[in-house]
C-alpha positions as CSV (number, residue, x, y, z in Angstrom):
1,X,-5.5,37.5,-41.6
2,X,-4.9,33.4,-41.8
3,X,-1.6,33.7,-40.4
4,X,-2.8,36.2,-37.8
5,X,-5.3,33.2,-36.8
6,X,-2.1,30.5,-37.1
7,X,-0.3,32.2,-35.1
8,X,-2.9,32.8,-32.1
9,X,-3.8,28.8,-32.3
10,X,-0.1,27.7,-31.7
11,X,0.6,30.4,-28.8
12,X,-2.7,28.8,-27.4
13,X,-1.7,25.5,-27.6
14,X,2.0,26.1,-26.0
15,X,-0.1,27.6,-23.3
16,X,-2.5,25.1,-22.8
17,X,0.5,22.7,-22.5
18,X,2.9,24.7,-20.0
19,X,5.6,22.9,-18.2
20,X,6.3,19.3,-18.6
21,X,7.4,17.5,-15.9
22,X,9.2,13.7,-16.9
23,X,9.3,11.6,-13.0
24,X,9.2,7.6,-12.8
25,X,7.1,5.6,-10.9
26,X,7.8,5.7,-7.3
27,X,9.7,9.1,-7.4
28,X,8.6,12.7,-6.0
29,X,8.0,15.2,-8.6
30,X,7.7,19.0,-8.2
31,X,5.6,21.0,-9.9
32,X,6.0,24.5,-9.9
33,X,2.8,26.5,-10.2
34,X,3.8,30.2,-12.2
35,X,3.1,32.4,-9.6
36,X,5.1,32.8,-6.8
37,X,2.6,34.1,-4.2
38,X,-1.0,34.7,-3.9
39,X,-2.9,37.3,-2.3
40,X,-6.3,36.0,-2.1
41,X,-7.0,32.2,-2.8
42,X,-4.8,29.3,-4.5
43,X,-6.4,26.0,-6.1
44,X,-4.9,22.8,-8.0
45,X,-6.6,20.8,-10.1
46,X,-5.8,17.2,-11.4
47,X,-7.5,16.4,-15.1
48,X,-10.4,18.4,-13.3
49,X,-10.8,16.6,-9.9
50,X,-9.9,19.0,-7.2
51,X,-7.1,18.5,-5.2
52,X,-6.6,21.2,-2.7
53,X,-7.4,25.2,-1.9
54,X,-5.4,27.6,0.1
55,X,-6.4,31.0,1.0
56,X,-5.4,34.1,3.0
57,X,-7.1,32.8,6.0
58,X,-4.2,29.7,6.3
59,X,-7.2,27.1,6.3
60,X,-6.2,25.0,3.7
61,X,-9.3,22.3,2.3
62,X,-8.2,19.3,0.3
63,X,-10.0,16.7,-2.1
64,X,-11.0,13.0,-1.8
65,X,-9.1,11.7,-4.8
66,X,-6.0,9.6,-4.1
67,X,-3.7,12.0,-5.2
68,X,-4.6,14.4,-1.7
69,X,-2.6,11.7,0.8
70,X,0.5,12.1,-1.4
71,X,1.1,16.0,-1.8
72,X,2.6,18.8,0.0
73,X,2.8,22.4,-0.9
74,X,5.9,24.3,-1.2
75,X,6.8,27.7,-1.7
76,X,3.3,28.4,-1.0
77,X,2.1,27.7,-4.7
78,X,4.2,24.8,-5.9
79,X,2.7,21.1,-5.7
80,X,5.0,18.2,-4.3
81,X,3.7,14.7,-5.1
82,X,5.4,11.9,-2.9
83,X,5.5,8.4,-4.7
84,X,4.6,8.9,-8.1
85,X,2.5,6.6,-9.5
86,X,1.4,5.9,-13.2
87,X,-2.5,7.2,-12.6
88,X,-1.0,10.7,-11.5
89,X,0.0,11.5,-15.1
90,X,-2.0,13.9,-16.7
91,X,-2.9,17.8,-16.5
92,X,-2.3,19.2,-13.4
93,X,-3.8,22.6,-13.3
94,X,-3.0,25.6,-10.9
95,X,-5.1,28.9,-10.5
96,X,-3.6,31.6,-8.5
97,X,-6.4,34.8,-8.1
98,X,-8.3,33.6,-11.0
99,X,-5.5,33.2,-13.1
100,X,-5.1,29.3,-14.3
101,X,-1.4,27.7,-15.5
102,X,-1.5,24.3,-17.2
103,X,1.1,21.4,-16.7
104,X,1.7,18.0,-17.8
105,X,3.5,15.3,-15.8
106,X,4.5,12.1,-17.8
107,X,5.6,9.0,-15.9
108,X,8.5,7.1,-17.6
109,X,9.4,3.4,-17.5
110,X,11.9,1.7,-18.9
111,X,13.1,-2.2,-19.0
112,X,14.5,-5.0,-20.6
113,X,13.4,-8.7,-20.3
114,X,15.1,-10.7,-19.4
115,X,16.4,-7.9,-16.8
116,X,20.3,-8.5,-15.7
117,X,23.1,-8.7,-18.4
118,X,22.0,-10.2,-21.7
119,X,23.4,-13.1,-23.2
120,X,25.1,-12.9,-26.7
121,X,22.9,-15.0,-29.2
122,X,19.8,-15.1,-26.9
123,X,16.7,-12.4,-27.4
124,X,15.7,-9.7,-25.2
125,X,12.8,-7.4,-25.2
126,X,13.1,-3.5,-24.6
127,X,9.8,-1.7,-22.9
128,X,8.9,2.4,-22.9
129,X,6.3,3.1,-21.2
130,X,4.6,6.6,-21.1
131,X,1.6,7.8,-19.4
132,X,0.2,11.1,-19.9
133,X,1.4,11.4,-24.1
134,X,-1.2,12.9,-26.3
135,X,-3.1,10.4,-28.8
136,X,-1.0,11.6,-31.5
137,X,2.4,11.6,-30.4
138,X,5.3,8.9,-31.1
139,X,7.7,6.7,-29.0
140,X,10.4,5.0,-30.6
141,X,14.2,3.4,-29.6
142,X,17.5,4.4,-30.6
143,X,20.5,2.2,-30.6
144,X,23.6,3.1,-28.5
145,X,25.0,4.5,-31.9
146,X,21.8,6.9,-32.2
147,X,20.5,5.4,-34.6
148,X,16.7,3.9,-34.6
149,X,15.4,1.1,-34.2
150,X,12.1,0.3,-34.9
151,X,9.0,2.9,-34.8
152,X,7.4,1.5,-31.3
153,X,7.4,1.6,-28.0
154,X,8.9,-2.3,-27.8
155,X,12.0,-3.2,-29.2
156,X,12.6,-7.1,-30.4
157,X,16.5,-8.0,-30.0
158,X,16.8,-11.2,-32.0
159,X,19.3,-12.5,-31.7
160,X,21.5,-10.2,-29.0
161,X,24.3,-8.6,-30.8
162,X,28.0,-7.3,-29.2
163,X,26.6,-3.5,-30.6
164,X,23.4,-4.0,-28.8
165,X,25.7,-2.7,-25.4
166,X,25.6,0.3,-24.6
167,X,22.5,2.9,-23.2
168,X,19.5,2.6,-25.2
169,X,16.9,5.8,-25.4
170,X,13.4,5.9,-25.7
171,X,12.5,8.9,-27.9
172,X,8.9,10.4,-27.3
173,X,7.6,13.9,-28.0
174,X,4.9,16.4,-26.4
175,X,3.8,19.5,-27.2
176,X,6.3,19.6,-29.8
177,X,9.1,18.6,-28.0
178,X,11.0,15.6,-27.8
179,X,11.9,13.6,-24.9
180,X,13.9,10.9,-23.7
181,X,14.6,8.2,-21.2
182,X,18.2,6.3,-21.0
183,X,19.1,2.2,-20.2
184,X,22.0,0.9,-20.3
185,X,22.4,-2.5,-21.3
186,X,25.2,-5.2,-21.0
187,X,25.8,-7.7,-23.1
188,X,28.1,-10.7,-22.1
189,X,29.4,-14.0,-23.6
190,X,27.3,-17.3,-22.5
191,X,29.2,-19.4,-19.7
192,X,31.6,-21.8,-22.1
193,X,30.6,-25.6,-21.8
194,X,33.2,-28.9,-21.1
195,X,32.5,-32.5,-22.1
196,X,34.9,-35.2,-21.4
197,X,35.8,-37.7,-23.7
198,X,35.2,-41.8,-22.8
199,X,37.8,-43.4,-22.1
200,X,36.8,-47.0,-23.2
201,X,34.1,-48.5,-25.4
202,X,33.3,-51.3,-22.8
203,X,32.2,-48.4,-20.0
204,X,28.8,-47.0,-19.5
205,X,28.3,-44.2,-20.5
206,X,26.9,-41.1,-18.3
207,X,26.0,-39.0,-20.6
208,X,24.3,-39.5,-23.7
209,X,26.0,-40.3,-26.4
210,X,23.5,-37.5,-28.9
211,X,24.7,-34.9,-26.3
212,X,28.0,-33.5,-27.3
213,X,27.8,-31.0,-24.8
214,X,27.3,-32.9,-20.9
215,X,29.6,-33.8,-18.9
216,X,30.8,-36.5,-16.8
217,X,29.6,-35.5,-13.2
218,X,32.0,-35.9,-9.9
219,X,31.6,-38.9,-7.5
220,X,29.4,-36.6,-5.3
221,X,27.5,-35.3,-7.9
222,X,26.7,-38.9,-9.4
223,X,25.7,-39.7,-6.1
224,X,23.4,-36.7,-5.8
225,X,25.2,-36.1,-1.9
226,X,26.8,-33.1,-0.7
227,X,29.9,-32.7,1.8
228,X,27.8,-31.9,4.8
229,X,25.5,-35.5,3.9
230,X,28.5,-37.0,3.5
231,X,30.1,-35.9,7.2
232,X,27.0,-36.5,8.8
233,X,27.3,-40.0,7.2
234,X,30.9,-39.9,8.6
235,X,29.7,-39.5,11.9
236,X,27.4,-42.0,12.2
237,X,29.8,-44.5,11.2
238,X,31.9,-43.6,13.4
239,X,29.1,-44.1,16.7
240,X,28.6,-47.6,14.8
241,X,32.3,-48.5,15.4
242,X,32.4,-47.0,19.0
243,X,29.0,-48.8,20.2
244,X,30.1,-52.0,18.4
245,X,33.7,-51.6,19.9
246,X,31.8,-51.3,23.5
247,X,29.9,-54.5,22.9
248,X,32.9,-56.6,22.3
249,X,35.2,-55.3,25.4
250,X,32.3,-55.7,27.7
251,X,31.5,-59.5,26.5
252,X,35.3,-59.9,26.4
253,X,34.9,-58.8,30.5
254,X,31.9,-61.4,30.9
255,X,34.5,-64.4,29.2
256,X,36.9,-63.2,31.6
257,X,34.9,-63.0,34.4
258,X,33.1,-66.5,34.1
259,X,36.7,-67.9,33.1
260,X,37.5,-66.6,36.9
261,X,35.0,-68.3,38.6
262,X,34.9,-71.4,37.2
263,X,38.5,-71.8,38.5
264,X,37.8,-70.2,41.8
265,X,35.3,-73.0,42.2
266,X,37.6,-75.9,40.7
267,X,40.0,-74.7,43.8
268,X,37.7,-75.2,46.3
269,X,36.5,-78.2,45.2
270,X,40.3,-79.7,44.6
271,X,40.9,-78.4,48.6
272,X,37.6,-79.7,49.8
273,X,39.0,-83.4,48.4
274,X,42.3,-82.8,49.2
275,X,40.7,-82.2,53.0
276,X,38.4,-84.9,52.7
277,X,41.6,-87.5,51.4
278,X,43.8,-86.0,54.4
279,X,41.0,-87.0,56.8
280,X,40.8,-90.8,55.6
281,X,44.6,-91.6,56.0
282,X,44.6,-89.9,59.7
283,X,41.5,-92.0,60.3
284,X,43.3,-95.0,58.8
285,X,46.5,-94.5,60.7
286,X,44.7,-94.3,64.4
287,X,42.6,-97.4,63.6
288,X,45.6,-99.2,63.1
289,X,47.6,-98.0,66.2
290,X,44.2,-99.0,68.1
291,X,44.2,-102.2,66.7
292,X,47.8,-102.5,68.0
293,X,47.0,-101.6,71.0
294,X,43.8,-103.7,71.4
295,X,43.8,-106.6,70.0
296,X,40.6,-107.6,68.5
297,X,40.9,-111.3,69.6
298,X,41.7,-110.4,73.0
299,X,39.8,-110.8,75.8
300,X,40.0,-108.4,78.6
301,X,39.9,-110.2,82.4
């Protein structure tokens, strides 16, 4: 008679339980309600709240919870949840005539931090996140070689090891079942460092001397300039020289020009004497032939 009860318990349980349905957040998941038709009234259920009833009249009535703007139904009984999100997980309950059919949805995430490849020698950590697990069941990680690591949902990777790469699972069980979710993870050596040796005692040094790992920056770099500061420096040298260039060929001009009229003016003014000489020794000559002429000391009768 025990076992008789034992037995009942466990069918009842697998039947309370039903289909499990493993999405991640963001995703559409379907979940298929048991009974392919209905011939007088369907209903789905959500941890209890009501989501939305169908019957033979085609007037479908939905809920209020947040769950109703995010749904469609398929195949007349199945229940289609667009963008998954972590507060969806749970029991999802369908009831087709009077008949009910449990299910569970359980949202899966899965990451590593820092996310990218991992460095060899640094320390990552690896998340499982599950939402809609039972109280009592486990979540744990397994290594690329299947073996596990740990007995949690986090997994601590100090320091990063080469047999750290691979895809990582995160083992979890329902209803008696167990469940996982992959990530893969690359592991990669860190980017090799150069120093450069000084070349004389008597030189400053750049780096510090407790630092055996800097290294002696580029002229650019020292002066903290990139090429497109150092062409627009370019450039404005070069209008400096032009406008400077400019300056000196147009007073050059002015030299030239003042240079012109001061001899311009020295050749009038050697003409006007020149003029004014000529003009004396004609006046000079015709006093004398007068004088021949008439003589001063004579008297006219």
């Amino acid at each position: 008679m025990k076992t008789i009860v034992q037995f009942w318990f466990v069918l009842g349980a697998l039947s309370a339980t039903g289909t499990v349905i493993i999405t991640k957040s963001g995703e559409k998941a379907m979940i298929t309600c048991g009974e392919g038709s209905f011939s007088n009234k369907l209903l789905w259920y959500h941890r209890g709240n009501f989501i939305v009833e169908n019957n033979v009249r085609g007037f479908p009535r939905k809920g209020t919870v947040d769950i109703t703007k995010r749904f469609n139904l398929k195949k007349e009984t199945d229940l289609e949840i667009l963008g998954v999100k972590e507060e969806d997980a749970g029991q999802f309950t369908c009831v087709v005539d009077g008949t009910s059919h449990e299910h569970t949805l359980l949202v899966v995430s899965v990451w590593a931090s820092p996310s990218g490849d991992l460095l060899l020698g640094s320390e990552a950590t690896l998340q499982c996140q599950v939402k809609g697990l039972d109280q009592g069941s486990t979540v744990q990680w397994k290594r690329p070689d299947g073996s596990a690591y740990g007995e949690s949902h986090t997994a601590q990777l100090r320091p990063v090891d080469r047999s750290y790469a691979g895809t990582w699972k995160c083992m979890f069980s329902f209803g008696g079942k167990e469940y996982s979710e992959s990530l893969h993870i690359s592991v990669k050596e860190p980017a090799p460092t150069t120093s450069e040796p000084v070349t004389s005692k008597g030189s400053k040094d750049i780096c510090n001397p407790t630092c055996p790992n800097c290294t002696t920056p580029s002229a650019a770099q020292l002066l903290g300039l990139n090429w497109l500061l150092w062409v627009t420096v370019g450039v404005v040298v070069l209008l400096v020289c032009v406008i400077v260039l400019c300056k000196r060929i147009r007073r050059r001009k002015s030299v030239m020009d003042q240079a012109s009229m001061s001899c311009l003016h020295s050749s009038v003014t050697w003409g006007r004497a020149r003029c004014a000489a000529t003009t004396s020794v004609t006046s000079r000559r015709i006093s004398s032939k007068c004088l021949l002429v008439f003589p001063a000391d004579r008297t006219v009768m």
